[in-house]
Steps between C-alpha positions, in 0.01 A plus 500: 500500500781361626603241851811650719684310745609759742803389704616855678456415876644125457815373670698663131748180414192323528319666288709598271633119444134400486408828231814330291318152481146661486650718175640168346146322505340793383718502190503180434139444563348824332740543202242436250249722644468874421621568849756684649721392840577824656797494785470823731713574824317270725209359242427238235230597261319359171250708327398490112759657242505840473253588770610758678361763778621744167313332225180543746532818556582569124191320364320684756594827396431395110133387613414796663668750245291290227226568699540908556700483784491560857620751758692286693628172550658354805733227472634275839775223495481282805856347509657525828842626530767319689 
């Protein structure tokens, strides 16, 4: 799980002066927390250390293959590209 702030259709010295000061609080607010800030192009995200859309799809694969297997499997990201 993780909470984005998605900035990429703001005015961008805006934003990006507002993503600065957003990305100091975070810091300073979350540092003892197993957290991660993540800066993108024109996002500020926290989600829980080491989660990842990789690690999901990993310990996917691990259940299933514990499991037997399965024919397929059909993974989607849903990040939008600027």
């Amino acid at each position: 799980a993780s909470i984005t702030w998605q900035y990429g259709v703001s005015n961008p010295d805006f934003a990006r002066m507002q993503g600065k000061e957003l990305l100091n609080h975070l810091n300073d607010t979350l540092a003892h927390l197993p957290v991660e800030v993540v800066v993108g192009k024109s996002f500020v995200r926290v989600r829980h250390q080491g989660v990842t859309k990789g690690n999901l799809v990993s310990h996917i694969i691990q259940h299933y293959s514990s499991r037997g297997g399965g024919d397929f499997l059909l993974c989607l990201g849903g990040d939008p590209i600027y």
